[in-house]
NUDREN-166788 format. One record per residue (C-alpha): x, y, z. Coordinates in steps of 0.05 Angstrom, whole numbers, padded with zeros to 5 digits, always signed. Layout:
! residues N
XYZ
...
END
This chain:
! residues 514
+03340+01809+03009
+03349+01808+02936
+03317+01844+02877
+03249+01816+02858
+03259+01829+02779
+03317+01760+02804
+03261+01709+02830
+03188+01741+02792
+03182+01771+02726
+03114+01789+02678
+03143+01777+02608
+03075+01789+02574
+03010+01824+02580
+02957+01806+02526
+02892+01826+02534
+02840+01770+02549
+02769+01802+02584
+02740+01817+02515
+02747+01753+02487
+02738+01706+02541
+02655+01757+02540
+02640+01751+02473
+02680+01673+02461
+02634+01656+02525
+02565+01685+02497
+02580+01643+02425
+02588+01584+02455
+02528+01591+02512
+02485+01601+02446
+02512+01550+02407
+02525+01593+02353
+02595+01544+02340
+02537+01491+02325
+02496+01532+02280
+02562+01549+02241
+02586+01472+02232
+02562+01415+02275
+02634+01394+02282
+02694+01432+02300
+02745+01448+02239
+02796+01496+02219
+02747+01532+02175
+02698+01540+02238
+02746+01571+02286
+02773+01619+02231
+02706+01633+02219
+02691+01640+02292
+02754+01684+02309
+02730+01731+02259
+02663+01744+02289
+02697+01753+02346
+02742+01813+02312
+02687+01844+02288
+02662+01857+02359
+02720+01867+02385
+02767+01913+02339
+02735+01916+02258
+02792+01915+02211
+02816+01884+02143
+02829+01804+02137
+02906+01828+02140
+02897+01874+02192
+02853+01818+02228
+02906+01762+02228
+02961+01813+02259
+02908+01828+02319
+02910+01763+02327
+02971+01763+02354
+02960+01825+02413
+02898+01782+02441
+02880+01718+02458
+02841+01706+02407
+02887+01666+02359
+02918+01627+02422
+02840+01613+02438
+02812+01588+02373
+02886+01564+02354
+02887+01603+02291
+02948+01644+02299
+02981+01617+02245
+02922+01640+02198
+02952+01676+02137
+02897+01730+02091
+02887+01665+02045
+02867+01622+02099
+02820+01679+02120
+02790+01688+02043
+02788+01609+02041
+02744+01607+02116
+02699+01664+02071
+02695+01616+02017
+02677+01559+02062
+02627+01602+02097
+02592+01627+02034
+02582+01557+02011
+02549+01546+02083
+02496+01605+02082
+02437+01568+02065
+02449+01522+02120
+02467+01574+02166
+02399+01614+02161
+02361+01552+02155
+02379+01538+02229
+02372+01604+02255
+02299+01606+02227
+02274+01540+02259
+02314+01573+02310
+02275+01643+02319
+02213+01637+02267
+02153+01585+02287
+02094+01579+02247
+02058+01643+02240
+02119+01688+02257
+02119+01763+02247
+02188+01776+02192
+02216+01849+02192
+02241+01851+02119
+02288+01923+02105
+02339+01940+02049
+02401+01987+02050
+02469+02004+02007
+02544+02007+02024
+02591+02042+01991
+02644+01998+01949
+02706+02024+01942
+02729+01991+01871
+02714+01979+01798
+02728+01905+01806
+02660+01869+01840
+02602+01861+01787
+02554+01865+01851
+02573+01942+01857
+02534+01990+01810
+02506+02064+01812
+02444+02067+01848
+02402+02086+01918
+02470+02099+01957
+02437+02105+02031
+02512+02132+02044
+02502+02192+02015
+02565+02187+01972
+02574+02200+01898
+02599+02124+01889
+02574+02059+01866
+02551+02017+01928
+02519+01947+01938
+02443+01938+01960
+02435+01881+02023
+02362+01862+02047
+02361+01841+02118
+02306+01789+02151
+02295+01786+02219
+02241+01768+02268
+02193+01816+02300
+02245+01835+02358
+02302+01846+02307
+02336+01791+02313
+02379+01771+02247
+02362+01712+02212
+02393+01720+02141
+02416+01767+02088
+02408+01773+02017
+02467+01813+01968
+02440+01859+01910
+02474+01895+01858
+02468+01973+01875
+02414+01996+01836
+02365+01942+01845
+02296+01975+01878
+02275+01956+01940
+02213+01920+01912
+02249+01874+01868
+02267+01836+01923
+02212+01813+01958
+02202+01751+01912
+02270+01727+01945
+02249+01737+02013
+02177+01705+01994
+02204+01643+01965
+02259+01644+02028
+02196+01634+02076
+02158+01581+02037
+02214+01537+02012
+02275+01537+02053
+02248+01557+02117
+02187+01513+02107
+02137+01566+02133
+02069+01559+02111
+02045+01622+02159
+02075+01681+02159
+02058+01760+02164
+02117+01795+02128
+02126+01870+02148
+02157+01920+02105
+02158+01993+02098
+02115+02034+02040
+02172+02035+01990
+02182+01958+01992
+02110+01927+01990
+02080+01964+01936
+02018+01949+01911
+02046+01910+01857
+02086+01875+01909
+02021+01853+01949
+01988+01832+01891
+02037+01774+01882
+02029+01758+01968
+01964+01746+01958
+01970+01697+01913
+02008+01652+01976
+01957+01623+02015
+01984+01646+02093
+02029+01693+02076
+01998+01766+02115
+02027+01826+02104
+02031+01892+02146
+02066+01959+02115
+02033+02031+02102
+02000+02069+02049
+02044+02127+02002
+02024+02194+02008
+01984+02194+01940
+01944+02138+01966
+01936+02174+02034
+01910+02233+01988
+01861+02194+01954
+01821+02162+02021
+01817+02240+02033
+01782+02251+01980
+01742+02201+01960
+01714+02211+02041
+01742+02150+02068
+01783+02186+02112
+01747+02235+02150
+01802+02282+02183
+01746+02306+02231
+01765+02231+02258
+01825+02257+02288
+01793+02315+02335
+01784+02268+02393
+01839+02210+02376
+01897+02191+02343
+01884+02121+02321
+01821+02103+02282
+01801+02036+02234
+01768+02049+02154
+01763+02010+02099
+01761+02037+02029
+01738+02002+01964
+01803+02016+01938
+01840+01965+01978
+01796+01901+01983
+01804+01856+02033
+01850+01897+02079
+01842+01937+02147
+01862+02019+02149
+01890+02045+02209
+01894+02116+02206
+01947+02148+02255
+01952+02226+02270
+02019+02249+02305
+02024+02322+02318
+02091+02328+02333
+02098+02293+02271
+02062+02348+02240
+02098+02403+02258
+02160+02371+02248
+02145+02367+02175
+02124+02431+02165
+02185+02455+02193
+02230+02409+02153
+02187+02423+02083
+02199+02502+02103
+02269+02488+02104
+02272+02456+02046
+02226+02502+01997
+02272+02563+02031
+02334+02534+02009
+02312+02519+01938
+02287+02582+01938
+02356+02614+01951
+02388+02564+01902
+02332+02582+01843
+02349+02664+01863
+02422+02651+01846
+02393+02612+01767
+02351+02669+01764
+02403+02727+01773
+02459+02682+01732
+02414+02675+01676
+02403+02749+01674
+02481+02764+01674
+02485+02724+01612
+02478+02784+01562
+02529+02767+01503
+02529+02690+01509
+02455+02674+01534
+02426+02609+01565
+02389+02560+01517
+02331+02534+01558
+02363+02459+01561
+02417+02494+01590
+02378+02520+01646
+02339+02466+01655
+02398+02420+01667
+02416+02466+01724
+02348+02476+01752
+02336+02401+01750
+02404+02389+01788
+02375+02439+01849
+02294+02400+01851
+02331+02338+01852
+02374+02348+01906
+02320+02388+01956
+02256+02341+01924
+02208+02393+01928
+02202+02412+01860
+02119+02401+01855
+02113+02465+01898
+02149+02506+01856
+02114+02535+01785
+02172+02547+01733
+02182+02582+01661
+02236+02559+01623
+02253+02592+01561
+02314+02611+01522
+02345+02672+01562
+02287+02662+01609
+02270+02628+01675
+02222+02656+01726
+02189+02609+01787
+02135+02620+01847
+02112+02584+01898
+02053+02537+01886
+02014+02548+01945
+01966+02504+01925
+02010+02445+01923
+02038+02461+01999
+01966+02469+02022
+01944+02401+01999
+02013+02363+02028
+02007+02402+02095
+01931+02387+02098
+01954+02309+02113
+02018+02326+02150
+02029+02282+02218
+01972+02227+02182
+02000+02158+02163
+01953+02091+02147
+01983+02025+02162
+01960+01970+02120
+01952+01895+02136
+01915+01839+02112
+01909+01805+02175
+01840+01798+02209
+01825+01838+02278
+01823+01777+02328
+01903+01757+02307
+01917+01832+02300
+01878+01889+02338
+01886+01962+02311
+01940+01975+02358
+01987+01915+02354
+01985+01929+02279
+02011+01998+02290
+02065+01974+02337
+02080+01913+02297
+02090+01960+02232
+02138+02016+02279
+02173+01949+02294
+02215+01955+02234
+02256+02008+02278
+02297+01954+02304
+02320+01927+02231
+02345+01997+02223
+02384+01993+02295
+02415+01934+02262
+02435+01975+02200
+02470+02025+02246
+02501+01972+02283
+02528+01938+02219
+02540+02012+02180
+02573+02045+02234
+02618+02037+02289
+02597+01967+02323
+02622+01926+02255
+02631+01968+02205
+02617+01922+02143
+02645+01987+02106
+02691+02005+02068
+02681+01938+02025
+02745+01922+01984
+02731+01857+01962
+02742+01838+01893
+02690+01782+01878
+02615+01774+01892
+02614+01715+01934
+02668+01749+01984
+02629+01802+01989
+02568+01768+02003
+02599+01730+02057
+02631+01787+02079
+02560+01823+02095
+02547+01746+02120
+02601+01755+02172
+02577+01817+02192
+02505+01793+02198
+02531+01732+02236
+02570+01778+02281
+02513+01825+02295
+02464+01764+02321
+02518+01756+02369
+02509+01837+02388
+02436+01829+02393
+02446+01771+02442
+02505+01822+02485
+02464+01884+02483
+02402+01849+02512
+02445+01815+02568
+02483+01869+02579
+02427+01933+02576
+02431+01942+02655
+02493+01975+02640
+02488+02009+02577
+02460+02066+02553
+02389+02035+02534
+02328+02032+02558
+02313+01966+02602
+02240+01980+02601
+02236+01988+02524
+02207+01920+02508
+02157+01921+02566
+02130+01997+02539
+02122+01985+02464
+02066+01929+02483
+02031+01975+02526
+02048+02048+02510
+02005+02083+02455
+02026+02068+02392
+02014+02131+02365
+02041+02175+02407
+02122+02196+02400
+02156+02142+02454
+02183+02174+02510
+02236+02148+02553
+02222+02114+02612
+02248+02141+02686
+02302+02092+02690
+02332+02104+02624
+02330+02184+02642
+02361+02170+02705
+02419+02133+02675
+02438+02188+02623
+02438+02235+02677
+02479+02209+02733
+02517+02160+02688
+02501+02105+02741
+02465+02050+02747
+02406+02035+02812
+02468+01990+02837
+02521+02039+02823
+02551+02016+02761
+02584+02067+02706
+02544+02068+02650
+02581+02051+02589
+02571+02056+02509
+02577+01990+02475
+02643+01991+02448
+02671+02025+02522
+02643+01958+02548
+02691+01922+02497
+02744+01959+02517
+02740+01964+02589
+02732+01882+02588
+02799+01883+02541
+02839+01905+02609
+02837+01840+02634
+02895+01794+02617
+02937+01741+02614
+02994+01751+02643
+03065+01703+02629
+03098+01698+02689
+03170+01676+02700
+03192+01649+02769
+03264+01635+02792
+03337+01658+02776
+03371+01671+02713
+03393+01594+02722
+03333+01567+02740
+03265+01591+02729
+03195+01566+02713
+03144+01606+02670
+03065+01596+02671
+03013+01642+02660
+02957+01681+02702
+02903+01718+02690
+02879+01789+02712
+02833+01782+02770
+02767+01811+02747
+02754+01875+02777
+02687+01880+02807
+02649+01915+02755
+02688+01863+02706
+02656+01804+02749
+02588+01841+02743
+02596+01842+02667
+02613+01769+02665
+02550+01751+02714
+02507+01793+02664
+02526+01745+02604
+02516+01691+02647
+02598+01667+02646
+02640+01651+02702
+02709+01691+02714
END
């Protein structure tokens, strides 16, 4: 008998599980191909980064360090990669873009594809990228941000991303996206949807001028107002359904569908209650402020500077009726006003220009509700999946194939979280119901999905597991460096981890072998 630390030794652990999953699911969808038809340095660095994203978001520095606590430099061969080779695989990639998307729409988008089209901000942190400007920060942070349009197809899945300074408005960028579709996609027929804010009317105007290019999005509230009262919208309509067809002279050449939600309704009433209650309170404290000022009083600029600081902030300035005056400010309520916005509270019109045997009343509902998924991707990419913020990159084109990388990494999400929704917190039966539930109506969650966020199981008796807890629990599989033998004579090789069951079930999800 002799002491088994003298004949069998691990030297090593590093963990392997959450590679070898998301490595596996890259190259089963040829997304290596889609990068660069031929394998280079540029391509794995490129590659290995994706990768890092998914697995562990951090800084190019911080990146090429993890590199060396997984397999994932050993894998892709990059562990010598230094933050300049990682800036000069951005470079590479950046240069690549056109080609990239170009693939993944004769990929995903035939002729006459639906195209989900949304736009959001990130905050920049720096005074050095010409991209980053004041503007529409969707943060919520007083800081100057970047704007970044995603395109995807109707069931969310990315197909390429366009970089904006920060304060360019959402409709500004539809002629990108536009001339995206018709000349490097090649797509002669194509229904683009959008929300209200992006395809204005101006907007549509110039769609129409593209023979086969549809469009579906909804009407503002203004517009809504005016089908009201010009009798083209009969609320009476909505006593025995939710979903009803118009047309109006006002919008030639289009179909109406009028939608009524009443939980929609009294949700905002309760939120515009909120909000004229708490500029209320703020307005009180002007009021009683302005009447303190006895030996130094107000000017009315003055006050209106501070007035205009609380309407902007709570937005509900139209219901309020205000005197400014030197010394002087006094406001009410307009009742009026809050009786003519909650008259058409819970009522929305979707728009489209396509005809009623491609797209009945319902599918153009559900097709416009669609754009949900483009702001699952946002979360995804914003939050704590890939976190393409905070963005410290000094120039424009690193920053636009930074959000590139991120997009990149987040088609390989899509691709997991489908495979993988048996065992996640999501709904399995989601893309089955929004064909056939009511379109209308607030979704509700089927039995299965209730079922698994109650007992934390799934039918077979799996845990249920976030995302990023599925990353993790694959990352405690390893491989192992073993050393056989005595101090004078000893052999060393490596092993791996033997998958534990619900490890194997993972991998047979995603299709990969242990």
């Amino acid at each position: 008998m002799v002491p088994k630390e003298g004949l069998f030794g691990i030297e090593r652990s590093v963990p392997h599980g959450h590679v070898e999953a998301v490595l596996g699911t890259i190259r089963r969808l040829g997304i290596e191909d889609v990068i660069a038809s031929k394998r280079c340095r540029e391509r794995d660095l490129v590659v290995a980064m994706i990768i890092q994203r998914l697995i562990a978001p951090c800084s190019k520095l911080a990146t090429t360090r993890e590199w060396h606590d997984t397999t994932l430099g050993e894998e892709l061969e990059v562990l010598d990669a230094s933050e300049d080779d990682l800036y000069a695989a951005l470079d590479w990639l950046r240069q690549r873009q056109e080609r990239i998307e170009t693939k993944l729409a004769k990929k995903h988008l035939p002729e006459g594809a639906v195209v989900l089209y949304d736009l959001t901000s990130s905050t920049y942190y720096g005074r050095t990228c010409p991209l980053a400007t004041w503007g529409n920060n969707r943060d919520g942070t007083r800081q100057p941000c970047i704007a970044y349009g995603l395109l995807a197809d109707r069931d969310g899945r990315p197909i390429s991303v366009d970089v904006y300074e920060g304060n360019t408005g959402d409709p500004t960028t539809i002629p990108d996206q536009v001339d995206k579709l018709r000349s490097r996609f090649g797509l002669s027929r194509v229904v683009l949807v959008g929300d209200r804010g992006m395809l204005t009317d101006t907007q549509i105007d110039t769609l129409r001028q593209h023979r086969g290019l549809g469009w579906i999005s909804a009407l503002r509230s203004e517009a809504i107002r005016g089908l009201v009262e010009s009798g083209d919208l009969q609320l009476s309509l909505f006593d025995e359904q939710n979903l009803a067809e118009i047309t109006s002279a006002d919008f030639p050449g289009e179909r109406l569908m009028a939608c009524y939600n009443p939980l929609l309704a009294q949700d905002r009433r309760r939120t515009r209650e909120e909000l004229l209650n708490e500029t209320e309170k703020r307005l009180t404290k002007i009021v009683g402020e302005v009447q303190r000022r006895t030996k130094t009083p107000w000017k009315a600029d003055e006050i209106g500077i501070k007035v205009g600081k609380v309407i902007h902030h709570y937005k509900v300035g139209k219901h309020f009726k205000m005197t400014i005056q030197d010394n002087l400010f006094r406001f009410e309520r307009n009742q009026t006003s809050i009786s003519q916005q909650a008259d058409l509270d819970g009522i929305y019109v979707v728009r489209t220009s396509e005809a009623r045997k491609i797209f009945s009343k319902e599918d153009s509902v559900r097709t416009y509700k669609s754009l949900s998924r483009v702001e699952q991707a946002f979360r995804c990419l914003k939050t704590v999946d890939l976190r393409v913020r905070p963005i410290h990159h000094r120039t424009a084109d690193h920053v636009r194939a930074h959000v590139f990388l991120c997009t990149l990494a987040y088609y390989v999400e899509w691709h997991l979280r489908k495979a993988l929704a048996p065992v996640l917190f999501e709904d399995d039966e989601l893309d089955e119901a929004r064909v056939t539930r009511d379109p209308v109506d607030k979704a509700a969650p089927s039995e299965s999905v209730k079922r698994k966020k109650t007992t934390h199981l799934t039918p077979d008796g799996w845990p249920v597991q976030s995302f990023q807890s599925l990353i993790k629990t694959l990352g405690t599989r390893c491989k192992n460096r073993c050393r056989a033998g005595n101090e004078k004579t000893h052999a060393t090789f490596y092993e791996l981890t033997e998958p534990t069951p619900f490890q194997a079930h993972i991998l047979h999800l995603l299709g990969l072998s242990p």
